[in-house]
Structures are given as C-alpha cells and as structure tokens.
C-alpha positions as CSV (number, residue, x, y, z in Angstrom):
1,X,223.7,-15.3,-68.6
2,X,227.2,-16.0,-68.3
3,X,226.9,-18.8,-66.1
4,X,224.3,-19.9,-67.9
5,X,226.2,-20.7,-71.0
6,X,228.9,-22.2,-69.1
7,X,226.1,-24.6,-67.6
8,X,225.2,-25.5,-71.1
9,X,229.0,-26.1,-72.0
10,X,229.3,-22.9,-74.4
11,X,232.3,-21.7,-73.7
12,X,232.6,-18.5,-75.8
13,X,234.0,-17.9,-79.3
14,X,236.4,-21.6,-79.1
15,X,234.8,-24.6,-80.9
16,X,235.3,-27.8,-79.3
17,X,238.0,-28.8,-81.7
18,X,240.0,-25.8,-80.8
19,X,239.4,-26.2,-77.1
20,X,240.9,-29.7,-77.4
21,X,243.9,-28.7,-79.4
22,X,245.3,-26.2,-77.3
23,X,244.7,-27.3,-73.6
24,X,245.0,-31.5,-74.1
25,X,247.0,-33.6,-75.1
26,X,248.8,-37.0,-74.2
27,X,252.0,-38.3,-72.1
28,X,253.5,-41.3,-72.1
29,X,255.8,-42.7,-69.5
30,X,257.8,-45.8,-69.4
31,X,259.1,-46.3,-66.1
32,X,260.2,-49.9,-64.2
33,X,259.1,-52.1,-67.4
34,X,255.5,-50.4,-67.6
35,X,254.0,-47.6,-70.1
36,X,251.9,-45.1,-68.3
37,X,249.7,-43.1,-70.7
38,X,248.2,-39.9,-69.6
39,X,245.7,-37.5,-70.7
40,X,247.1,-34.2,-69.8
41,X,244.5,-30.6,-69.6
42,X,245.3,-27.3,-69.2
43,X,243.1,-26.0,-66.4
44,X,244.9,-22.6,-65.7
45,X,248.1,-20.6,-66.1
46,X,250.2,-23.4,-63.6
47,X,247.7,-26.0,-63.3
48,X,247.7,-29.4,-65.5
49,X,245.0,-31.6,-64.7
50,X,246.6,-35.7,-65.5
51,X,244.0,-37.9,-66.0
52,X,244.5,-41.9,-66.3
53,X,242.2,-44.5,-65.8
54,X,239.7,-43.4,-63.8
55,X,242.2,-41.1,-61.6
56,X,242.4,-37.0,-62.2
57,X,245.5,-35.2,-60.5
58,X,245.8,-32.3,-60.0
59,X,249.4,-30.4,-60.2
60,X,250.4,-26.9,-60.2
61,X,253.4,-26.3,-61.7
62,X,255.4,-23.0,-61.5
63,X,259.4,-22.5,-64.0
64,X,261.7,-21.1,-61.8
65,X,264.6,-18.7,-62.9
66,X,266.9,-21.7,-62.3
67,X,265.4,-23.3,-64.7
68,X,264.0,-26.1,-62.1
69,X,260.1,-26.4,-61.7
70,X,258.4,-25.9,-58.5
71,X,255.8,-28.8,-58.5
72,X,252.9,-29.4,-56.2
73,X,250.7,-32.2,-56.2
74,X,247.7,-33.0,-53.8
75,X,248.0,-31.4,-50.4
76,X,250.7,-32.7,-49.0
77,X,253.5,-32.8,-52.0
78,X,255.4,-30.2,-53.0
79,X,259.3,-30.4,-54.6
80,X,261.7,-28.3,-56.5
81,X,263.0,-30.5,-59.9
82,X,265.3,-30.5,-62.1
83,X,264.9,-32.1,-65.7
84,X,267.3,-33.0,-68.3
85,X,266.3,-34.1,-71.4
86,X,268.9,-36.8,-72.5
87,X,269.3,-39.0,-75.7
88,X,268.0,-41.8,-73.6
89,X,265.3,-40.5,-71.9
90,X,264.3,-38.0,-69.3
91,X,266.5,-37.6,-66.0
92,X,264.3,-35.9,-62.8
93,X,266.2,-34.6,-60.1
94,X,263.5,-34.3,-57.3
95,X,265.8,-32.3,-54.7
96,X,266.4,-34.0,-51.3
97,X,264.4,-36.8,-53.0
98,X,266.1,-38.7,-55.2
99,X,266.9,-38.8,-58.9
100,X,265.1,-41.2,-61.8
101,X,265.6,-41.6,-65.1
102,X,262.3,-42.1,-67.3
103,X,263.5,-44.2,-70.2
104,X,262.5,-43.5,-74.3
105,X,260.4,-46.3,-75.3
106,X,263.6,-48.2,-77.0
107,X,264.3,-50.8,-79.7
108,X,265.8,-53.9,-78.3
109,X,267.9,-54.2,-81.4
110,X,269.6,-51.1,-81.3
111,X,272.6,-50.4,-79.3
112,X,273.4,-46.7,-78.6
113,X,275.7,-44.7,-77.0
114,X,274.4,-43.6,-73.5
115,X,277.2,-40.7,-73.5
116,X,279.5,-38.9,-75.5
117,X,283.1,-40.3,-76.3
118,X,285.2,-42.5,-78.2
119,X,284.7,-46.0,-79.2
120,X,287.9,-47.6,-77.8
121,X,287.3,-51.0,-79.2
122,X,284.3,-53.8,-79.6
123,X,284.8,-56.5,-77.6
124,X,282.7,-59.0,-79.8
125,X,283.4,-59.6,-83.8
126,X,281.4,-57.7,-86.4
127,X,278.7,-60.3,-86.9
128,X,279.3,-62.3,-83.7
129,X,276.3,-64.2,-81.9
130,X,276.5,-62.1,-78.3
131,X,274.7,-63.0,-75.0
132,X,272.1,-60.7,-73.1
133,X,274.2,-58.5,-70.9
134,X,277.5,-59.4,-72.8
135,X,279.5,-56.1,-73.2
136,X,280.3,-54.2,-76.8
137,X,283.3,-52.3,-75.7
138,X,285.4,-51.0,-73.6
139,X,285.6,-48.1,-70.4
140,X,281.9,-47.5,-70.3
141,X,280.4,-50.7,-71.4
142,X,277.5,-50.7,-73.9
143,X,275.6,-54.1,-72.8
144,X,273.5,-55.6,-75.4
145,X,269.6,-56.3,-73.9
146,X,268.9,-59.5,-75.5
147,X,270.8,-61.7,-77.6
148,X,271.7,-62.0,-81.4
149,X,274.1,-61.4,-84.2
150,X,275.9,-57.8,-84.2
151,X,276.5,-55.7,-86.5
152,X,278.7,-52.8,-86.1
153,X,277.8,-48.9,-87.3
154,X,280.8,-47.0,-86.3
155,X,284.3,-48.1,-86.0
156,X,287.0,-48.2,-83.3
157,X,288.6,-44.3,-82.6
158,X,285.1,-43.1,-84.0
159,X,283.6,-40.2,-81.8
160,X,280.1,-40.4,-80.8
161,X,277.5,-38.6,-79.2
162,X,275.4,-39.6,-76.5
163,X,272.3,-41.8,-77.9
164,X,274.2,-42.8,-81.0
165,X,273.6,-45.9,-82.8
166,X,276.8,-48.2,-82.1
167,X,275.2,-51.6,-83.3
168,X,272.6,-53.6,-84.6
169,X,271.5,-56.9,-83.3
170,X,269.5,-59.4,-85.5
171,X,267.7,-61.4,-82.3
172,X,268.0,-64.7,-81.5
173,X,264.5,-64.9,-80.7
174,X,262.2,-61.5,-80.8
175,X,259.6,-63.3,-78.9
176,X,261.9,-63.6,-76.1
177,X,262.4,-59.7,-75.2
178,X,261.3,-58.1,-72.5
179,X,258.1,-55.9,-73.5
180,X,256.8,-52.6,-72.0
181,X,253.3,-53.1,-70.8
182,X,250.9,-50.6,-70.6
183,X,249.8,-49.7,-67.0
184,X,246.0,-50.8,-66.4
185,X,245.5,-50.7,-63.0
186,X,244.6,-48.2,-60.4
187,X,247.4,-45.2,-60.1
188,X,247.2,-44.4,-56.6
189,X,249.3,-41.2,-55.1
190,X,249.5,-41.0,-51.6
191,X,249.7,-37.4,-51.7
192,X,246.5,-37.1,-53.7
193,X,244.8,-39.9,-51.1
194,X,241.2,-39.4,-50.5
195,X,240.4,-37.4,-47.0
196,X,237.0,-36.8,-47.5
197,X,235.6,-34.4,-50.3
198,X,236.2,-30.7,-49.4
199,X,233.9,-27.9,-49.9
200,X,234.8,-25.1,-52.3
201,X,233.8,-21.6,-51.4
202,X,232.4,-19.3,-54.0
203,X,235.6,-17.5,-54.7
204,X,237.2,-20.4,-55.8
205,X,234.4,-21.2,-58.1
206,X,234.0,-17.8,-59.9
207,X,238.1,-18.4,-60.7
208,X,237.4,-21.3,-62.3
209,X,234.4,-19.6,-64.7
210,X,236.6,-17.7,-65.3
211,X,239.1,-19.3,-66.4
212,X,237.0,-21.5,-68.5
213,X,235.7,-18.5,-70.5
214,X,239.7,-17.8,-71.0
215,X,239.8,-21.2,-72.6
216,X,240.9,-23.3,-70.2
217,X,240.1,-27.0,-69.6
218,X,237.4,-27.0,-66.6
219,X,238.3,-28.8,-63.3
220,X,235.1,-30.4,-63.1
221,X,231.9,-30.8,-65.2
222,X,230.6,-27.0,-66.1
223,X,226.9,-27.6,-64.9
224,X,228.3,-28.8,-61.6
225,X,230.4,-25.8,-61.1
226,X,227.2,-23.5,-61.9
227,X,225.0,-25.8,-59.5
228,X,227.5,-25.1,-56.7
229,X,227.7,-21.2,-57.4
C-alpha cells in the first residue's frame, strides 16, 4: 500500500507546497565572468541533489568538527573544504587542491574595501574622472573596474571594514562594463562522467522510500523507484 502511494506521488501528510519549501531551493554562482544558477534538493540527511540544465549531481556532504565539510561528488571525487564567508564573496579551500574565491554578484559602481584597515590616502581627487584599473589608494590598492567620476564615502585616517563602501563611480559609459552572463550550456563534471548506468539493488531502493516518506526530495521519479522494487 505504501509503495503504492509513493508510485502515485502521495507522499504522506506534506502537501506539495510544503515539500518544495523545505527540501528546494536555488544557488547562484558567479565564477570566471559567468552566473551559474542551480536548483538545489534535499534527498537525505547528507545528500543534495544540484540540478542545472538538464544535468542532476549528486553530492553527499558530511560538517566536520573542524568546521570543514567532507564533500563527495560522483565516484571518483571526494575532498575536505574549507569555506569562509567574506564581504566579497565566498573563499573554498579545497585541501591539497587549490583555493577559489566565488565572487558576490557586484555593482561596477561601487568601490569597497576588500579587507579591514585604514584609508591611508586617495590617490585620485574627490570627483576626478579615473581610468579602469587606475588605483584609489594606497598599501592595498582598491582598483576601480571601469571608468568614471569618483566620489569619495569615507575620508583619509577613516577605519574600515572589509566590503565597505570607499567610493562611488558615475560611469563613463555603463554600456561598456563587463556583464555576468548566465551559464547556458552543458555543465559537465568529470567526476560525475557517464560509465554506463548502474543497477541499484533493492536495499538501496527501500532507503530511498524511505526517505521520501521522511520528506525528502526523491532521487528519481517515485513510479520508477516502485517499478524497480
């Protein structure tokens, strides 16, 4: 009877609404001047299933007491990483990897603070024309990312956090800057690449009834699971 229902996509006492709001929601990604926008399920305890496009990966995910997250993806990737959220973005440490930096979807026009100090001094006038790339002070330059007419926020000696606003450029030409473009091709992850469809034995199935009944996002479509059982 149980199976049954699941077939027929009941899924106990949660209404779809209520299914959706707890196990999905979206991500979005900037990375290397494109916007990657995921649909991200809850399909168990550890496992997220990240869908985009027409791909689905799968990744279990386990916290760590370290704080780090124990991440495995496909059958052939598995790391330990370390995230920082910082005012600028997100910084993964993927260890004996390498470390990125996954950028907030910024404002051209703004120019902030990508640590905390102390403004020594601006090295262009307050409403100066400036130059893409031409610095806005000293020590740890602050670069501007397109060009136009500053204005500055805070004053020389002022002490600042990291992501703070430091200036505000009128642009030259907003046509001109660089946009984000959203991803629309195919994401392919060589440690999810296709080897041939595997079987999955009955055991494997009944665990993910189960967790389906529990509320969880199902890994595939319910009447399939049921057919296979």
């Amino acid at each position: 009877e149980i199976l049954a229902s699941v077939g027929k996509g009941q899924l106990g006492l949660l209404s779809a609404t209520a299914f959706s709001a707890l196990n999905a929601f979206p991500v979005e990604i900037a990375f290397e001047g494109m916007k990657y926008s995921f649909q991200v399920r809850r399909a168990g305890t550890d496992l997220l299933l990240f869908s985009i496009g027409k791909r689905t990966i799968k990744a279990k995910i386990l916290e760590r007491p370290d704080g780090s997250y124990f991440v495995s993806v496909g059958d052939n990737s598995t790391m330990t990483i370390f995230g920082t959220d910082e005012a600028l973005g997100l910084r993964l440490r993927m260890e004996g990897t390498a470390t990125i930096m996954l950028p907030t979807l910024y404002d051209p026009s703004e120019l902030r603070s990508e640590f905390n100090g102390k403004i020594v001094r601006y090295l262009q006038d307050d409403g100066a024309m400036v130059l893409e790339g031409q610095s806005m002070k000293m020590i740890m330059p602050v670069k501007a990312t397109a060009a136009g007419r500053i204005t500055h926020t805070r004053g020389a000696g002022s002490i600042v956090g990291a992501g703070e606003l430091l200036g505000a450029l009128e642009l030259a030409d907003p046509t001109q800057v660089k946009k984000i473009l959203p991803f629309a091709g195919d994401f392919a992850l060589k440690a999810v690449a296709d080897g041939g469809k595997k079987e999955t034995d009955s055991a494997d199935l009944m665990s993910q009834v189960q967790l389906m009944l529990d509320g969880y996002a199902p890994q595939q479509d319910p009447a399939s699971t049921v057919q296979q059982l």
